[in-house]
C-alpha positions as MATLAB code, in Angstrom:
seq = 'XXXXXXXXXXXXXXXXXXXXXXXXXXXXXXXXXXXXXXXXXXXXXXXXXXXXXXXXXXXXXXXXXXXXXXXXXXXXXXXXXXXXXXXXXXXXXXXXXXXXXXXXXXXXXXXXXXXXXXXXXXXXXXXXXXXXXXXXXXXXXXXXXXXXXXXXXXXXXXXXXXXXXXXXXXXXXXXXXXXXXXXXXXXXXXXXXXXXXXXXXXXXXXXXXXXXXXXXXXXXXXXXXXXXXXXXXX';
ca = [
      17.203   26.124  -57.140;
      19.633   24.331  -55.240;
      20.209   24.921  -51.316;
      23.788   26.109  -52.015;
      21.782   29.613  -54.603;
      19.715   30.188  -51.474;
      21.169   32.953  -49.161;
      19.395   32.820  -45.224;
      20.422   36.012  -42.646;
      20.258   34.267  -39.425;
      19.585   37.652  -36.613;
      19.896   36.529  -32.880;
      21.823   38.255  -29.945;
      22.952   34.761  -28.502;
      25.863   33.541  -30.423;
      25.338   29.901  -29.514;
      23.010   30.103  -30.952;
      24.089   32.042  -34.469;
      26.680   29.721  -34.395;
      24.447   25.971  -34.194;
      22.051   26.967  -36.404;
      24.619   28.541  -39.095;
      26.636   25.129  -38.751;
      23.417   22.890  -39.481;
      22.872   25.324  -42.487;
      25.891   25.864  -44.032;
      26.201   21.516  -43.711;
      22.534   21.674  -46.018;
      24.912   23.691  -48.702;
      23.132   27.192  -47.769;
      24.918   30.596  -47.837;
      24.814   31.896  -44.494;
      25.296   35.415  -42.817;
      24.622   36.289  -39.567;
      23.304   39.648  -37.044;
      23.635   40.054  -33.598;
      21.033   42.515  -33.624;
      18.131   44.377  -35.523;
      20.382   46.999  -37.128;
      23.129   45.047  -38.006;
      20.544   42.607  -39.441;
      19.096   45.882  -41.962;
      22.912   46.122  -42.931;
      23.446   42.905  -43.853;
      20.533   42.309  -45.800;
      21.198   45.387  -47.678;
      24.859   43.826  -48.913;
      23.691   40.342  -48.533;
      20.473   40.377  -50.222;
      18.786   36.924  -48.685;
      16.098   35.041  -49.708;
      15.261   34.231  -46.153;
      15.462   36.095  -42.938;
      15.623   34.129  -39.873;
      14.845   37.151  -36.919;
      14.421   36.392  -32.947;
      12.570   38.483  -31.402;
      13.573   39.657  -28.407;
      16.928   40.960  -28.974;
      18.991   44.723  -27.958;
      18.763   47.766  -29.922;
      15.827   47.175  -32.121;
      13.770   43.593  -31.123;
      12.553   41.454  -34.028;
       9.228   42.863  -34.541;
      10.484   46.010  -35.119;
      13.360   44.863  -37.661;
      10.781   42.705  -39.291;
       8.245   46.130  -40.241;
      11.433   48.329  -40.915;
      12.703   45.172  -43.602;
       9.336   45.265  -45.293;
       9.226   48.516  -45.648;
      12.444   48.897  -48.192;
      11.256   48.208  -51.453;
      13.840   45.666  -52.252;
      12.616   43.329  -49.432;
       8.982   43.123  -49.942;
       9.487   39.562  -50.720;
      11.899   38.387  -48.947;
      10.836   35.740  -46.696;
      11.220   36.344  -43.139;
      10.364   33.977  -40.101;
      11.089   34.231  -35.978;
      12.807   31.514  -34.477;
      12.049   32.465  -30.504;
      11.058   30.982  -27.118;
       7.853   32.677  -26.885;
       4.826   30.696  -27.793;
       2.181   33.093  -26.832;
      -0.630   33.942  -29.151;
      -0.010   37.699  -28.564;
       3.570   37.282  -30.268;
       2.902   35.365  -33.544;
      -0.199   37.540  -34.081;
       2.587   40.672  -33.600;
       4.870   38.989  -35.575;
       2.397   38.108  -38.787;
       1.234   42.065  -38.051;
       4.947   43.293  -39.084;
       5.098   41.236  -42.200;
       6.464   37.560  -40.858;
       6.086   34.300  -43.085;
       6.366   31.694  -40.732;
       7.211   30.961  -36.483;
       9.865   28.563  -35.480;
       9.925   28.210  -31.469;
      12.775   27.412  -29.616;
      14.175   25.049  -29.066;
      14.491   22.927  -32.230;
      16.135   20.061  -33.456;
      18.420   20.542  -36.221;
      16.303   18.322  -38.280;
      13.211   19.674  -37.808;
      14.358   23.350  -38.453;
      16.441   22.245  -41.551;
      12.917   21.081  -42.828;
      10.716   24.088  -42.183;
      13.373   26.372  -43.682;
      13.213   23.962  -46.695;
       9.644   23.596  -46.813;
       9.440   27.926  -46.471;
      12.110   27.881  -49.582;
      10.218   25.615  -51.450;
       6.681   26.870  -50.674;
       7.307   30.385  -50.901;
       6.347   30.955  -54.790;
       3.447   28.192  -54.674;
       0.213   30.090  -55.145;
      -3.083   28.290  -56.861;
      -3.043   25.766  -59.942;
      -5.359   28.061  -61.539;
      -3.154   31.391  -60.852;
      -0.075   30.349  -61.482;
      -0.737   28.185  -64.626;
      -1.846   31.653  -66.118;
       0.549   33.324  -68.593;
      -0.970   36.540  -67.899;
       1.243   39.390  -66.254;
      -1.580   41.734  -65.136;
      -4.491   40.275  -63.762;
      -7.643   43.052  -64.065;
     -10.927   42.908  -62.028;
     -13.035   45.677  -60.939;
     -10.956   48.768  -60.288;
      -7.882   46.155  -58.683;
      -4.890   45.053  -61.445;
      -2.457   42.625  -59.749;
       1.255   42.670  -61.413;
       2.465   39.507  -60.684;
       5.911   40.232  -62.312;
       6.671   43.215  -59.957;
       4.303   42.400  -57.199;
       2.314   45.157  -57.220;
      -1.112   46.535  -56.958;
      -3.253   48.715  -59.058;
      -6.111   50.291  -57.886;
      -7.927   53.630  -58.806;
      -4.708   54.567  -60.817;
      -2.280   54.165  -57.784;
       0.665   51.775  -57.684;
       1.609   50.145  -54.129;
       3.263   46.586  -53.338;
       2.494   44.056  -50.724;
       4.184   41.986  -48.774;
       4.751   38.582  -50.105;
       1.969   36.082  -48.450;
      -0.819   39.093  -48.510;
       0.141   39.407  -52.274;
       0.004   35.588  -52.957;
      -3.485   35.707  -50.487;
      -4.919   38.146  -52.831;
      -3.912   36.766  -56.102;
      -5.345   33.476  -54.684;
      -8.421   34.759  -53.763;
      -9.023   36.784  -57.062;
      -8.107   33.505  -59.369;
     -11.081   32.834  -58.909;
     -13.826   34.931  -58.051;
     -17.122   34.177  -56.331;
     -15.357   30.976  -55.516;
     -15.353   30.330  -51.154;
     -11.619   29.041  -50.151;
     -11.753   27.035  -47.048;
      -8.865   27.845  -44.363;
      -7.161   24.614  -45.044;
      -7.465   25.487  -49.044;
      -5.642   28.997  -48.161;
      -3.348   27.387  -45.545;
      -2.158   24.617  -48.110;
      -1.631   27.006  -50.962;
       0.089   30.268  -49.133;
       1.852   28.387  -46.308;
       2.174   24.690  -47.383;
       0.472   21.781  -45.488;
       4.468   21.227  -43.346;
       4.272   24.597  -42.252;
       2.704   24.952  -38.943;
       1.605   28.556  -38.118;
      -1.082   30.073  -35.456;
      -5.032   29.840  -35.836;
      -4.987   33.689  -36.425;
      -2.330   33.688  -39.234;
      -5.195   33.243  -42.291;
      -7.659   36.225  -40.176;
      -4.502   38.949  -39.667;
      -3.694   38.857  -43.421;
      -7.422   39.549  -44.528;
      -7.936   41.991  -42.097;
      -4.467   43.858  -43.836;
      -5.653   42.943  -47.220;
      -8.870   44.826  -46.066;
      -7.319   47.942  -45.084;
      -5.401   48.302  -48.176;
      -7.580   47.401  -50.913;
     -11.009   47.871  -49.338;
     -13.685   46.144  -47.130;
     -16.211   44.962  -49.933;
     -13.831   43.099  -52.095;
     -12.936   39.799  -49.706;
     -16.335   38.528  -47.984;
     -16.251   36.135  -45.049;
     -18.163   32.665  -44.785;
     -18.442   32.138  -41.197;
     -17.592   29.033  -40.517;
     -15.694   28.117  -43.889;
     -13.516   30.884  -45.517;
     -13.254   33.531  -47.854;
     -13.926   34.610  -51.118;
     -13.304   37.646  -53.742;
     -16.363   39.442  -54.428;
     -16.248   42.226  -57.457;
     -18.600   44.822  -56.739;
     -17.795   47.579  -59.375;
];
């Protein structure tokens, strides 16, 4: 797809800033459209429909973590990608931010360059799963009691339907391409978040635990030391 098919909500309440960051973007050939705050930013996404959500975090009315869960949780944006561009760097705020849904952390400040690439490098990355997953023809993917719809991103277990967001889906679907089999962190890091994308230590351990609570402890087992893998136990 080429950068001028790819729509990007840009959602910060300093309009210097809206106004750089839109200029380097819409100079790359993307569409842009642009929030001052969390509720406008709901708005627009519902008319604009982007493929990526660009959110600070601290902002009035409704901060970015807050917009972030409340995006995810309308049907239509479940994968959507969504990252925080913000000054805060502390742990405490990316893990918050990967809790509510986020794909990615850009900190301020950035160079134009260097934020044109990670928003390229999210674009690009953002359907990349396994070889061995997304080679496969196959629409539903059964094991155990769990089916994974990889058309409508959805989950099947014990006759219920519910969807996940976009990186614990991929994580999943990942893990489950092959079971038994341990993926290291850098294996999980290089095929959910790409080997340019630079996120916290804690990204790959929030999504299991999440993973966990929706699907059930047994299924993912942890190597200490190395990674993960899918057990089946039914």
């Amino acid at each position: 797809m080429e950068s001028s098919n790819y729509k990007i909500l840009l959602v910060d309440d300093e309009s210097d800033i809206l106004e750089f960051l839109s200029y380097n973007l819409k100079k790359e050939g993307f569409q842009v459209s642009t929030a001052e705050n969390g509720l406008e930013a709901i708005e627009k996404a519902k008319k604009f429909h982007p493929h990526l959500i660009i959110l600070d975090v601290m902002m009035p009315e409704m901060d970015g973590i807050e917009t972030c869960e409340k995006i995810r949780s309308i049907p239509d944006f479940q994968d959507v990608l969504i990252s925080f561009l913000t000054a805060r760097g502390e742990d405490y705020s990316q893990i918050a931010g990967f809790e509510a849904g986020a794909d990615d952390y850009i900190n301020k400040p950035i160079k134009p360059k260097v934020f044109i690439s990670r928003v390229n490098a999210l674009l690009k990355r953002s359907g990349r799963i396994s070889d061995d997953a997304s080679n496969s023809s196959t629409r539903l993917i059964t094991i155990g009691n769990i089916s994974i719809d990889r058309e409508r991103y959805l989950i099947i277990q014990n006759g219920k339907e519910f969807s996940l967001p976009r990186k614990e889906f991929e994580l999943l679907l990942l893990l489950v391409s092959r079971p038994q089999k341990v993926f290291t962190r850098d294996e999980i890091y290089a095929a959910i978040w790409g080997e340019k994308i630079i996120v916290g230590d804690r990204t790959i351990d929030v999504h299991i635990r999440k993973l966990r609570e929706k699907i059930g402890e047994r299924f993912i087992q942890t190597i200490k030391g190395v990674g993960y893998k899918f057990v089946d136990v039914d």
